[in-house]
N, C-alpha and C positions, 0 to 999 in steps of 0.2 A: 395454383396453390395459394390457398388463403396467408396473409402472415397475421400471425400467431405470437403469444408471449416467448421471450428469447431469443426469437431472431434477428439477426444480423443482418440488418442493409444499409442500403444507401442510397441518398434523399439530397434534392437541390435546398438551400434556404431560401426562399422567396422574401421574405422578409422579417423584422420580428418584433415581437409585442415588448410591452414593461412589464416585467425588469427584465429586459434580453433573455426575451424566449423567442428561441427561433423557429420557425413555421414553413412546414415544403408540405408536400402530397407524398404519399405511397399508394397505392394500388386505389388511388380517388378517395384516400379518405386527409383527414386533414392532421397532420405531426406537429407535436412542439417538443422544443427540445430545447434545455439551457445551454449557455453560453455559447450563439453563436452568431455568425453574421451573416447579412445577406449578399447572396452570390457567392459563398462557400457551396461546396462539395461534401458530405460527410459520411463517416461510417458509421452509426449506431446500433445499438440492442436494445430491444421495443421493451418496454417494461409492463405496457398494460395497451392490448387491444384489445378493439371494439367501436366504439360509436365514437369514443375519442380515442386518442392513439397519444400514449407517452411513450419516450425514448431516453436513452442516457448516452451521451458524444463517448464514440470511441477514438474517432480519429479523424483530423480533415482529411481530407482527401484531393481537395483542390482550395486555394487560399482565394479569397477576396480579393479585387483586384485594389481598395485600398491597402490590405495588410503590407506592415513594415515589420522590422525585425525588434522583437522587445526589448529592452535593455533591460527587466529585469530579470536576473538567471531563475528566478523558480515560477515567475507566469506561465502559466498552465496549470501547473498544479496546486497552485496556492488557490483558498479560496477568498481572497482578498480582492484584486484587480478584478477588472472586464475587460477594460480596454488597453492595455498597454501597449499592442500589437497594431494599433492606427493612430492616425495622425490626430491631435485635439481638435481641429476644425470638424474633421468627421466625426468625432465624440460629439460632441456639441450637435452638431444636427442631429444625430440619431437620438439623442437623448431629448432634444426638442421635439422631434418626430413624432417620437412612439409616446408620450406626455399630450402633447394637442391629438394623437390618438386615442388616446384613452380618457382623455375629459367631454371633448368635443360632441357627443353624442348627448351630452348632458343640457347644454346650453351652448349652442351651435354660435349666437352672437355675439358669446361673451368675445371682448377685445383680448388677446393673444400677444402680449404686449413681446421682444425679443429676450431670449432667454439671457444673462448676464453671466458673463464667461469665466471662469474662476482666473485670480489675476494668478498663483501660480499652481502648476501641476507637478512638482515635487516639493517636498518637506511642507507641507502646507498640515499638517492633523498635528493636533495640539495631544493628543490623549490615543495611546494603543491597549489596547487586552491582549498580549500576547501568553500560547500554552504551551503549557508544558507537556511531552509525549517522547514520542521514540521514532525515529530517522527512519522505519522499517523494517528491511531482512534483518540489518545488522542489532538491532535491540538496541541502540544509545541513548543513550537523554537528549532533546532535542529540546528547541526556544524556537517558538515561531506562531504563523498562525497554522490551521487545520487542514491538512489536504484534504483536495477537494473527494468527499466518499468514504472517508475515514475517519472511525471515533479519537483514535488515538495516535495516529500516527501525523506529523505534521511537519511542512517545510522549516528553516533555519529564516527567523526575519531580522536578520542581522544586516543584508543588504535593504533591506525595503524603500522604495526611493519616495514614498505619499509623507513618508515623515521624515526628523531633524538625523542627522548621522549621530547626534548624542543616543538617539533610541537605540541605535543598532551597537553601540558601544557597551552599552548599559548590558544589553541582553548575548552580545556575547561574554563578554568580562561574568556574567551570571551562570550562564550556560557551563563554563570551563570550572569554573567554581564548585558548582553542583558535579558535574562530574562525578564518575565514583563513591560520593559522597549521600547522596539519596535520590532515588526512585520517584517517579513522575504517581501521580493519585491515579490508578484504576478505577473507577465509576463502577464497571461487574463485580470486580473482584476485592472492592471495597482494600485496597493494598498502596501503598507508598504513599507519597505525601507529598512534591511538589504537584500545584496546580496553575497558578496563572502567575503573571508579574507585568502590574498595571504601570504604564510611564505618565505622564500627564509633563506638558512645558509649558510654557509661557511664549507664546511667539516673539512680543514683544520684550517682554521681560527678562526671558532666560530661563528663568527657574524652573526648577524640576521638582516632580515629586512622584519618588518611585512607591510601590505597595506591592509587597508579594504575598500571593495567599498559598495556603496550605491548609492538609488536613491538621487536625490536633498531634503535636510533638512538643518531645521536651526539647529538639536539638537546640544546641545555640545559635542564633544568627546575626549576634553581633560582628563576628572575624567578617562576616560576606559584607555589613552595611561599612565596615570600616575599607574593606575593597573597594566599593562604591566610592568610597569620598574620596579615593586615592584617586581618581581614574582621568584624565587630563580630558575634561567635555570643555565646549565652548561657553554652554550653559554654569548652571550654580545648581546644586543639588538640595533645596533648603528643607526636605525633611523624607525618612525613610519609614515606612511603616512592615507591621508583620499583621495579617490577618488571616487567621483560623478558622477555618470553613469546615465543615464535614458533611454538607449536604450532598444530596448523591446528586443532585443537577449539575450540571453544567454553566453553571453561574457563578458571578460572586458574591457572596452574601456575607454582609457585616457582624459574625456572631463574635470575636476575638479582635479585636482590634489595639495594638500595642504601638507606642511610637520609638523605633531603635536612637533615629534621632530628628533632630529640629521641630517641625512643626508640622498637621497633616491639614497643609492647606498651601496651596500658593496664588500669586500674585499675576491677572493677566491687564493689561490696558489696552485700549481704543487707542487708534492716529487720532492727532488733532484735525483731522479730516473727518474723521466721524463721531467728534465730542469730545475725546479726551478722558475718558472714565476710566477709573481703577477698580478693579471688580477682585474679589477673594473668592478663591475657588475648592471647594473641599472635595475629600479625596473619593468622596461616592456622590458630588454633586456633579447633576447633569448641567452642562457647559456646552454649546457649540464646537464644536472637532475642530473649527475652520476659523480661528478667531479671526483673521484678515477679513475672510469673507462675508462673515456675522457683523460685522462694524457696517465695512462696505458698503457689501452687498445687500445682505437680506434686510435687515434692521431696517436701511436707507429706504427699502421698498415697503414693509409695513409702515415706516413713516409718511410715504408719497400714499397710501391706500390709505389713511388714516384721515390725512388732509388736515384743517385749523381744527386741534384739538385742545387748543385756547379755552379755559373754564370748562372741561368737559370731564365726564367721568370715564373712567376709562376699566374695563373689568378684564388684567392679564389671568388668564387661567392655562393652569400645569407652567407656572411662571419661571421654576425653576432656580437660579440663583437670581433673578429680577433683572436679568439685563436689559432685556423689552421694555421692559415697565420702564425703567430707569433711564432708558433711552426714551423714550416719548417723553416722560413727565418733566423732561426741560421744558417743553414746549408750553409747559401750566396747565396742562392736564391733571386731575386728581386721578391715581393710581389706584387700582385694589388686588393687589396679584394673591394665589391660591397655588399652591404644590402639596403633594403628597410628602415627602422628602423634607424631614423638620432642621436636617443638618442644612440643608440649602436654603428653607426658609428664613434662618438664621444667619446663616449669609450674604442673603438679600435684603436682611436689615441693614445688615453690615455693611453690605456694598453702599445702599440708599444714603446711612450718611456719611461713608467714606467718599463719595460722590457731592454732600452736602446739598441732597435730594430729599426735600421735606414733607411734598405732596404726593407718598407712596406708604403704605404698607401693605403687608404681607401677613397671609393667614395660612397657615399651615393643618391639611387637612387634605380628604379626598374629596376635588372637583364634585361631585354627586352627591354631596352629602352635605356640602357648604354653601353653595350656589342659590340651595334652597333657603339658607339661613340671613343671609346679606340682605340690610335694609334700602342701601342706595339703588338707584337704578342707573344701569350704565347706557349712554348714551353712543359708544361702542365698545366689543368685546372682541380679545383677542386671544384665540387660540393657537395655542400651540403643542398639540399633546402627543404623547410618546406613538413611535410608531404604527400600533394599529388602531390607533385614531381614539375618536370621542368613544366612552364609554356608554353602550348604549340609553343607562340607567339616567345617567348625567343629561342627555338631549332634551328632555323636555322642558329641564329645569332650567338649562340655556336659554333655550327657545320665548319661553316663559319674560324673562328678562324685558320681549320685546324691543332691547338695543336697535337702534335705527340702520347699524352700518355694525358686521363681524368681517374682521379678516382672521382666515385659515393658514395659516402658518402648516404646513406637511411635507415631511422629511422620507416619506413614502405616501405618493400621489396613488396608491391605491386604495390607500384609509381614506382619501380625502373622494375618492368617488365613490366611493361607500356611505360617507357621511351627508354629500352634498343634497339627494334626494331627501331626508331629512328637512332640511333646513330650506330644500326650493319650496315644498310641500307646505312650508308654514311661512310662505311668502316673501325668500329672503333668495334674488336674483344674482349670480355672477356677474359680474359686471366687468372687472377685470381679472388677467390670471398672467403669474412673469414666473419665468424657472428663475433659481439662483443657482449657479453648480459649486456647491459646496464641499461635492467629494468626485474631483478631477480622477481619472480612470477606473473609475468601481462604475455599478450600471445604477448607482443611485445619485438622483437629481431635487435638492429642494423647490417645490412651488408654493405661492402667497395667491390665493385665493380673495378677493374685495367682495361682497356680498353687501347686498343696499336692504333694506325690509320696504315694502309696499305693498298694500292690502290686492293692488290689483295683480300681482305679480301669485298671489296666495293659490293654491289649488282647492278646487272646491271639490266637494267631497259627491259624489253622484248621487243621482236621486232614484 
C-alpha cells in the first residue's frame, strides 16, 4: 500500500540538514521533517507525497542516544529552542555539521576555519518579541512566544532560560495585569487589542527598554507602565513605550508610537576586550541579540577577515546602528555604512561620535538604490543584510564596486548560499568561512564568509 497524504508512520532519522530538518526513508523515497535529531525514532503525518515527501513530528518514539532531559518546561512546544534536550557540545557539532554541509558544495577549498562557541547559553539575547494569545482549551490571555502550529495560541515565556530573568519578570507582572482587562488582537477576526510586548536590555548596562504594541484604543496604559517601574528587576527600566499597530500581519510596525516614560532608546557597551564602545540603541533598531558575542565573537572575525584596513575604504552596507563600521574604523579605515532604517541611521551617527569615531558616516537609504549613487570606491565591502540576504536588485550594483576583498556577514547561511553563486560568477572566491553561535539552543548559527576578487577566479561565460 502506497503512502499517501495523512498518513501516519514511522520513520528512523538518518540525519538532518540546515535548519534541523530531519531526513529518514519510507517506502525508498526520501522524508524531511522539522525538528528532529539523528537516531530518533519518530511518529509522523505526511503532509505532502510524491517525489518529495514532507511530514509534521507527531511523536518520538525512540530518543537519541545524546538526548538529556530539558530544563526548560515548555520545549516542545515552544517555537523558540531546538536544542535544549542535548548537551551544547552536540549543539555545536551539529550545527557546524549541517553549515559545512550546506556551503561546501559551493567551494569545496574554502578553509573551514572552527566554529566559535557562544561563551554563554542562558540569558545571553538582548531583545525578545514576545505575543500575546490564549493558553488554549481554557481561552486565557497568555505572554509568550507562538506554539509551535498555532496562530494564536502560545506557550507562557515567563520561564525562558536564552534570556535575563528581568524579561520573564516584566512579561509576567504584564500578563497578570492584562488579565481581565483586555483581549489579545485576532488577526481573522480583526477583535481585541493586545499584540506583542517588545523587552530590549543592555547586557552590559542593565537597562531596559520595554514597548508594547497594540491595536488602536483609547485605554489607558499609564497605571500598567507605572507597574513596570514598581517591579524589583536587577536591570533599570529607562524608558516605556505604547505603539499602535492595526496592520493585520503579524509584525510590528511603527504606525503610533507614544513614550509613557523616559526615553525610547537605550544604552549597550562593548568589554574593554573588544574596544570599549558605547552604542545607542533604538527601540525598532536592529542590534545584534548577542551583544557578548557580537563584541567577541563575530565583530573580532570580520576584523581578522578584513586584515590591515589601515587608509582603506571600507563600504558597511544594511550597517544598521554602525556597530561594524565603528568597530573597524578604529583601525583608520574610512567608513561608508547604508541602512534602510533612518531611526538607526541616526543612531549610528550618534554612536560614531559617542565613540569619538570621525572617519565614518552613514547614509540612510535602500542598499539598491544608493550603492549606485556613492562616489568612492571601496576597497572592501561588508555585508551584512537581514535574513533573506542580498536583495537581488542590489547585486550587481555591489558587484560593480569591484572591492578587492567582501566579507558576508549571514545570520541564516542559507541566504548566503543563495547569494554566493552571485558573486563566485563575478570572480569573488571563498577563501575563508567561521560559524559564530550567536543564538546557543535555537537551530540558528551565524557564519562570516572572506571572499577575495581575482579575474582568474571569474567564470566565463560559454561560447
Amino acid at each position: 500500500m502506497r503512502m499517501k497524504k495523512h498518513d501516519i508512520v514511522e520513520m528512523d532519522i538518518e540525519e538532518i540538514k540546515f535548519p534541523n530538518i530531519g531526513i529518514g526513508h519510507v517506502e525508498g523515497k526520501r522524508v524531511q521533517l522539522k525538528g528532529c535529531l539523528p537516531g530518533q525514532r519518530v511518529r509522523m503525518r505526511i503532509l505532502k507525497a510524491g517525489r518529495s515527501v514532507k511530514a509534521n513530528l507527531l511523536e518520538v518514539v525512540r530518543p537519541a542516544a545524546e538526548e538529556v532531559a530539558a530544563e526548560c518546561d515548555v520545549f516542545g512546544p515552544c517555537g523558540g529552542c531546538a536544542f535544549q534536550h542535548i548537551s551544547y557540545e552536540y549543539e555545536l557539532e551539529l550545527k557546524t555539521r549541517m553549515v559545512k554541509e550546506l556551503l561546501a558544495p559551493l567551494e569545496p577549498d574554502a578553509e573551514f576555519l572552527p566554529t566559535i562557541a557562544a561563551q554563554d547559553i542562558k540569558g545571553y539575547r538582548n531583545k525578545m518579541e514576545f505575543s500575546f494569545g490564549d493558553d488554549g482549551a481554557a481561552g486565557n490571555l497568555n505572554l509568550g512566544m507562538r506554539k509551535k502550529g498555532s496562530y494564536y495560541e502560545v506557550v507562557s515565556g515567563a520561564g525562558c532560560l536564552i534570556c535575563h530573568p528581568d524579561f520573564g519578570a516584566i512579561l509576567a507582572a504584564t500578563r497578570e495585569y492584562f488579565g481581565g482587562k483586555l483581549d489579545f488582537f485576532h488577526r481573522r477576526k480583526m477583535t481585541g487589542t493586545l499584540r506583542h510586548l517588545v523587552v530590549r536590555r543592555g547586557a552590559v548596562t542593565g537597562e531596559i527598554l520595554v514597548n508594547l504594541v497594540t491595536a488602536a484604543t483609547d485605554f489607558d496604559f499609564l497605571p500598567w507602565c507605572n507597574m513596570l517601574l514598581d517591579l524589583p528587576l536587577a536591570g533599570r527600566i529607562v524608558g516605556v513605550l505604547h505603539t499602535q499597530n492595526n496592520s493585520v500581519a503579524d509584525v510590528i510596525i511603527a504606525e503610533d508610537v507614544r513614550v509613557l516614560y523616559g526615553v525610547d532608546y537605550y544604552y549597550e557597551e562593548f568589554s574593554k576586550k573588544a574596544g570599549g564602545q558605547r552604542f545607542k540603541v533604538g527601540a525598532f533598531s536592529f542590534f545584534q541579540t548577542n551583544s557578548i558575542m557580537a563584541a567577541e565573537g563575530l565583530y573580532s572575525v570580520v576584523a581578522e577577515f578584513a586584515g590591515d584596513t589601515a587608509g582603506k575604504v571600507i563600504f558597511d552596507l544594511y550597517c544598521g546602528t554602525g556597530t561594524i563600521g565603528i568597530f573597524l574604523a578604529r583601525h583608520g579605515a574610512q567608513v561608508v555604512g547604508i541602512e534602510l532604517v533612518e531611526e538607526a541611521v541616526l543612531a549610528a551617527r550618534e554612536n560614531a561620535a559617542l565613540n569619538n569615531i570621525k572617519n565614518c558616516r552613514f547614509i540612510a537609504g535602500d542598499v539598491r538604490k544608493i550603492v549606485g549613487t556613492l562616489c568612492e570606491s571601496p576597497d572592501i565591502i561588508v555585508l551584512d543584510p537581514p535574513r533573506d540576504g542580498i536583495n537581488p536588485k542590489a547585486m550587481p550594483h555591489i558587484i560593480a564596486f569591484g572591492a578587492e576583498k567582501i566579507i558576508y556577514v549571514s545570520c541564516k547561511p542559507s541566504s548566503l548560499l543563495r547569494d554566493l553563486p552571485a558573486l563566485m560568477a563575478a570572480g569573488y572566491k571563498p577563501l575563508r568561512l567561521r560559524c559564530v553561535d550567536m543564538f546557543a539552543r535555537t537551530a540558528n548559527v551565524e557564519v562570516v564568509a572572506e571572499l577575495v576578487k581575482s579575474d582568474k577566479f571569474k567564470i566565463q561565460p560559454s561560447s
